[in-house]
C-alpha positions as CSV (number, residue, x, y, z in Angstrom):
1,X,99.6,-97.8,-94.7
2,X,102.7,-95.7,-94.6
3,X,104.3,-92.5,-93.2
4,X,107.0,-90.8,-95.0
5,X,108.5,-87.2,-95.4
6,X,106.8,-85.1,-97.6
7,X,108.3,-82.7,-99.7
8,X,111.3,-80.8,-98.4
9,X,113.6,-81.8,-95.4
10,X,112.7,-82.2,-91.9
11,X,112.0,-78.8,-90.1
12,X,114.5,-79.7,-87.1
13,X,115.5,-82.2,-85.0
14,X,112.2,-83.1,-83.5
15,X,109.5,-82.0,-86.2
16,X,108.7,-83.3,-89.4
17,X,106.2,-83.1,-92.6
18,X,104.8,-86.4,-92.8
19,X,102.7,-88.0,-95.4
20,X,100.4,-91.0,-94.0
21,X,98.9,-93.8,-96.4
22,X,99.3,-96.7,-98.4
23,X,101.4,-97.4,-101.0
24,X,103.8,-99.5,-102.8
25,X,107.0,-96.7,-103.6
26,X,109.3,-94.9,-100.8
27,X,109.8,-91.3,-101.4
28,X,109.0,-88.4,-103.3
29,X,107.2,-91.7,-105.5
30,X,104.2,-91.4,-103.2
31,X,103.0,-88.5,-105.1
32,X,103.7,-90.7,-108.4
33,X,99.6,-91.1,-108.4
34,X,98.6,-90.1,-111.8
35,X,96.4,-86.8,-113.2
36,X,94.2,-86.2,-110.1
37,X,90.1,-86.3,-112.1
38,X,88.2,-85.2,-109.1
39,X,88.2,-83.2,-106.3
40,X,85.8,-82.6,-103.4
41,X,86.1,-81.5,-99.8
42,X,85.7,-84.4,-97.6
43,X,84.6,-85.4,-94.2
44,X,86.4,-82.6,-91.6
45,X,86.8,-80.6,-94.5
46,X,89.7,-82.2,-95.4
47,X,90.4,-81.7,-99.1
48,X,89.7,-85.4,-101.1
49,X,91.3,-86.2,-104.6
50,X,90.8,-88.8,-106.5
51,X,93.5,-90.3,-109.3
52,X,93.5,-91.5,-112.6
53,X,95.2,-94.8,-111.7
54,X,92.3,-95.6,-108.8
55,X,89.5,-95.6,-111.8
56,X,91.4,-97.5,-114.1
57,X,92.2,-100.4,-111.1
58,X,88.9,-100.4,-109.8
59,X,87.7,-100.7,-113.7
60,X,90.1,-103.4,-114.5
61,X,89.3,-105.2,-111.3
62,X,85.4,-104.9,-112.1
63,X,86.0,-106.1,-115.8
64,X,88.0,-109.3,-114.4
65,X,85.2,-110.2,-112.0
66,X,82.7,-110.0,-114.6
67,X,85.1,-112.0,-117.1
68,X,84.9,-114.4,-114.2
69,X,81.2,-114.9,-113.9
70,X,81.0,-112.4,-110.2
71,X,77.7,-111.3,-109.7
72,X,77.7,-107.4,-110.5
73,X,75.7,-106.4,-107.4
74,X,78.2,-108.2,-105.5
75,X,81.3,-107.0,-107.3
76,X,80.2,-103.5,-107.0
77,X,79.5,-103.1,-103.7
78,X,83.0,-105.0,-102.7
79,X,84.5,-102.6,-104.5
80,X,82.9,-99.7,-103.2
81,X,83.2,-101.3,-99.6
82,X,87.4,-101.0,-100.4
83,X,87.6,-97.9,-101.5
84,X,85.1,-96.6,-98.3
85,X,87.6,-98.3,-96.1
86,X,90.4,-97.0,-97.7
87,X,89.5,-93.4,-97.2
88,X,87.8,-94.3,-93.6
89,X,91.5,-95.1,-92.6
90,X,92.9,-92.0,-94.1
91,X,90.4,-90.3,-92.5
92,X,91.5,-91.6,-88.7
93,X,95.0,-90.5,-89.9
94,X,93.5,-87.0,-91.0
95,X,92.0,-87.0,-87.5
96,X,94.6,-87.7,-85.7
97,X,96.4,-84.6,-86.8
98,X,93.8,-82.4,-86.6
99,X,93.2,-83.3,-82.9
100,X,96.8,-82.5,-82.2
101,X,96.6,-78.8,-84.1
102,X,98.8,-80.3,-87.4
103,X,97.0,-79.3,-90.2
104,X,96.2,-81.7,-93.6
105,X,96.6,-80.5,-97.0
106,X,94.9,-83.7,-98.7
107,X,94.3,-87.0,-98.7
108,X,94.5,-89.0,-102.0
109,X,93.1,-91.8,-103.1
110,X,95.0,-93.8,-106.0
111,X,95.7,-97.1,-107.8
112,X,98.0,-97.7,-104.5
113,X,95.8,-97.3,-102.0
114,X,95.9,-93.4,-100.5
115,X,97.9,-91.1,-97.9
116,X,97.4,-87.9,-96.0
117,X,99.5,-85.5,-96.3
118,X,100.3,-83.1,-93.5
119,X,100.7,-79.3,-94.3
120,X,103.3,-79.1,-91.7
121,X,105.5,-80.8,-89.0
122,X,104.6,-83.1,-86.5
123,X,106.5,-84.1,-83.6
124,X,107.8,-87.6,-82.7
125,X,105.4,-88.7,-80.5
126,X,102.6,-86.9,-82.8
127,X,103.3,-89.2,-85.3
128,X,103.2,-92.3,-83.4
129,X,99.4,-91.0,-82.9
130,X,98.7,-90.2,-86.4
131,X,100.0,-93.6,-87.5
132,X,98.3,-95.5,-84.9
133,X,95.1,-94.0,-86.0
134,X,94.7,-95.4,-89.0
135,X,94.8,-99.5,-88.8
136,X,92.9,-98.0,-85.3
137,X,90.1,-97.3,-87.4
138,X,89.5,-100.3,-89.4
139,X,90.1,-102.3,-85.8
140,X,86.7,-99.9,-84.8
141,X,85.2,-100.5,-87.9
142,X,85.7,-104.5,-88.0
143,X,84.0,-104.3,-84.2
144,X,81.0,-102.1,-84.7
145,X,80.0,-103.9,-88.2
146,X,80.4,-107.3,-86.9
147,X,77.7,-106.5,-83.9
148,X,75.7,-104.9,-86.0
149,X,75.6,-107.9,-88.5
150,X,75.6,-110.4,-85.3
151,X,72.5,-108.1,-83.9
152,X,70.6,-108.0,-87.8
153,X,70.6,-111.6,-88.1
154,X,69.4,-112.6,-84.4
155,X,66.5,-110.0,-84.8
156,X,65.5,-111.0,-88.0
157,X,66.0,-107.5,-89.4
158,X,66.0,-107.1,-93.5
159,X,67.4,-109.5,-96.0
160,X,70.3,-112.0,-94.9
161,X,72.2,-110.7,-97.4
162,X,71.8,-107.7,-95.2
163,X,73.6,-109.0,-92.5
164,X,76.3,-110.6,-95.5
165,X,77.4,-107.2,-97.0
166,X,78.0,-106.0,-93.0
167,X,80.3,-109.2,-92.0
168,X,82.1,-108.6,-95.7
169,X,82.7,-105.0,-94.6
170,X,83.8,-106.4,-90.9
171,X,86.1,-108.8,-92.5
172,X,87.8,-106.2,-95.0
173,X,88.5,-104.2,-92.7
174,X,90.2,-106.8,-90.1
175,X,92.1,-107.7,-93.2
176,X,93.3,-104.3,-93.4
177,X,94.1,-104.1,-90.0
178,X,96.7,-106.6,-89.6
179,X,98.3,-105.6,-93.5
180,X,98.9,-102.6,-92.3
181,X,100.4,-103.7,-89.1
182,X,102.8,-105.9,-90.9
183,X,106.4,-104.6,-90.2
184,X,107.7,-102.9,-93.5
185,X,108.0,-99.8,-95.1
186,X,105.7,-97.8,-96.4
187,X,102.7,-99.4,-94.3
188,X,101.7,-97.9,-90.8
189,X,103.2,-100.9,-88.9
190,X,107.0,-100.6,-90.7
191,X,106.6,-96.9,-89.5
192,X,105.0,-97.3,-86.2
193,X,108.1,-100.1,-85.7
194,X,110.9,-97.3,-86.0
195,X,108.9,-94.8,-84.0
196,X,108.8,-96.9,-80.9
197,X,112.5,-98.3,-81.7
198,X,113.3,-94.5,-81.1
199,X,111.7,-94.6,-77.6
200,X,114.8,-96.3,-76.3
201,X,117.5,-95.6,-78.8
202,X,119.0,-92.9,-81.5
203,X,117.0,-92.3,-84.7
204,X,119.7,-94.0,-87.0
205,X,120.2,-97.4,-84.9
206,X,116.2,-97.5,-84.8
207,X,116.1,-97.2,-88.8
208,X,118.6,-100.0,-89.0
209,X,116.7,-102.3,-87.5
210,X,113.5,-101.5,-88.6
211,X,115.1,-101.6,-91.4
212,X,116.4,-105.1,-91.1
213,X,113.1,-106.3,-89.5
214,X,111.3,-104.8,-92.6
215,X,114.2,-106.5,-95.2
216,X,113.2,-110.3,-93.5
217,X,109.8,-109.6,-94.5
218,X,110.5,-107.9,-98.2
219,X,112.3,-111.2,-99.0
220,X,109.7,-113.5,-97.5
221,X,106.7,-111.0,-99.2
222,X,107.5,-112.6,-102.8
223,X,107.3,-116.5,-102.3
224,X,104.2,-115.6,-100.0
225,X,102.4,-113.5,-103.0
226,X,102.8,-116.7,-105.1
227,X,102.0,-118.9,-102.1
228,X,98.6,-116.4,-101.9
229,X,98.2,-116.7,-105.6
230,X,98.3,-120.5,-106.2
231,X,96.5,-121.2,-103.2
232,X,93.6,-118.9,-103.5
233,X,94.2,-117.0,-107.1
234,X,94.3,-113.5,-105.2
235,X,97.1,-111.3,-106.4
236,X,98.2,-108.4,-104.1
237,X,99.3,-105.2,-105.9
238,X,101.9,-104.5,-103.3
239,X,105.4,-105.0,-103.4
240,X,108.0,-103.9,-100.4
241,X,111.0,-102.6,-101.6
242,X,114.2,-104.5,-100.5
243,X,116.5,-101.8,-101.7
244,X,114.8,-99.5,-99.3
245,X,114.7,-101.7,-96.8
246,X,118.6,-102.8,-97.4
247,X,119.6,-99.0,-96.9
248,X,118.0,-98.6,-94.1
249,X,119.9,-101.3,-92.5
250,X,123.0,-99.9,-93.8
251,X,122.0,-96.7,-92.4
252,X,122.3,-95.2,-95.6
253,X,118.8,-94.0,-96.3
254,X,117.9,-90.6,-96.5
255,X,114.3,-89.0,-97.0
């Protein structure tokens, strides 16, 4: 998932707006998520909206699958399980800052995953908090579901697929988890990176080499996606951007 700036310029020195989700852009392009077709208030009562772009991927993705011979039952409840899990991480973000008195103005849910956005600044070591919390909660959620599914089956309890759908959800979200902890920008891991780099050095040295840590990886990202493709025919909608990365190294990015 990813932290950026939102809109405007940092506050001062030490606070900032932050927006926490996934993604595939850098910027102001985070909000680049389509007409927004529903609305509702959410767990915590943070506001939830849902894009365009989200119905028309989770459409084409259910079209494909059935194209493909998937069984419907299955494919809808995988798809329903990612979307859950999406918003169950922006949730932990959500809660993160509302634990620490920063308020949230949304979370969204698009065709690129989703992001909470903060309604104000948030310290440094806020935001290594509100970062954290995220890939935190699909660590949790991978636990508690796989005991569950572990305790369903050695009972007896229900179906066996049951106990199936629970060790899917498990395994989606430990998926997730280590994604998001991979070290580039905009997921929670190139962000949490830079904000411990700037434990034990100035903000602009620890952007450089997150920045070149992140750049190694945006490189690698494309020969792996084809590697992922022709080995297993998954294709990952997400794309790390080497410009961004390449500034940041430079020290020439601004947000």
């Amino acid at each position: 998932m990813r932290v950026a700036r939102a809109r405007g310029r940092c506050n001062s020195a030490r606070h900032f707006r932050l927006v926490v989700g996934t993604g595939i852009s850098d910027g102001l392009a985070m909000y680049q998520t389509g007409p927004i077709i529903w609305r509702f208030r959410g767990f915590l009562g943070v506001p939830v909206e849902i894009g365009q772009t989200l119905v028309l991927l989770v459409g084409l993705f259910g079209l494909l699958g059935l194209t493909g011979g998937a069984d419907p039952l299955f494919l809808a409840l995988f798809l329903t399980m990612l979307v859950l899990i999406i918003y169950l991480h922006e949730l932990g973000h959500a809660w993160a800052c509302l634990v620490q008195g920063v308020p949230v103005r949304r979370i969204v849910l698009h065709g690129g995953g989703g992001f909470c956005e903060q309604a104000k600044g948030a310290t440094r070591h806020q935001q290594e908090f509100i970062v954290a919390m995220g890939p935190l909660v699909n660590l949790g959620l991978w636990a508690l579901a796989s005991l569950v599914a572990e305790y369903v089956w050695r009972q007896g309890i229900g179906p066996i697929s049951f106990g199936y759908y629970l060790m899917l959800f498990a395994t989606l979200n430990i998926y997730l988890f280590f994604f998001n902890l991979l070290p580039v920008q905009p997921l929670d891991g190139g962000r949490l990176l830079q904000l411990l780099l700037m434990r034990a050095m100035a903000p602009r040295e620890a952007m450089k080499i997150a920045g070149g840590v992140g750049l190694v990886f945006a490189v690698l990202w494309w020969p792996a996606l084809f590697y992922l493709w022709y080995s297993t025919g998954w294709i990952l909608l997400f794309f790390p951007s080497i410009a961004l990365h390449y500034r940041m190294m430079k020290g020439e990015y601004r947000h």
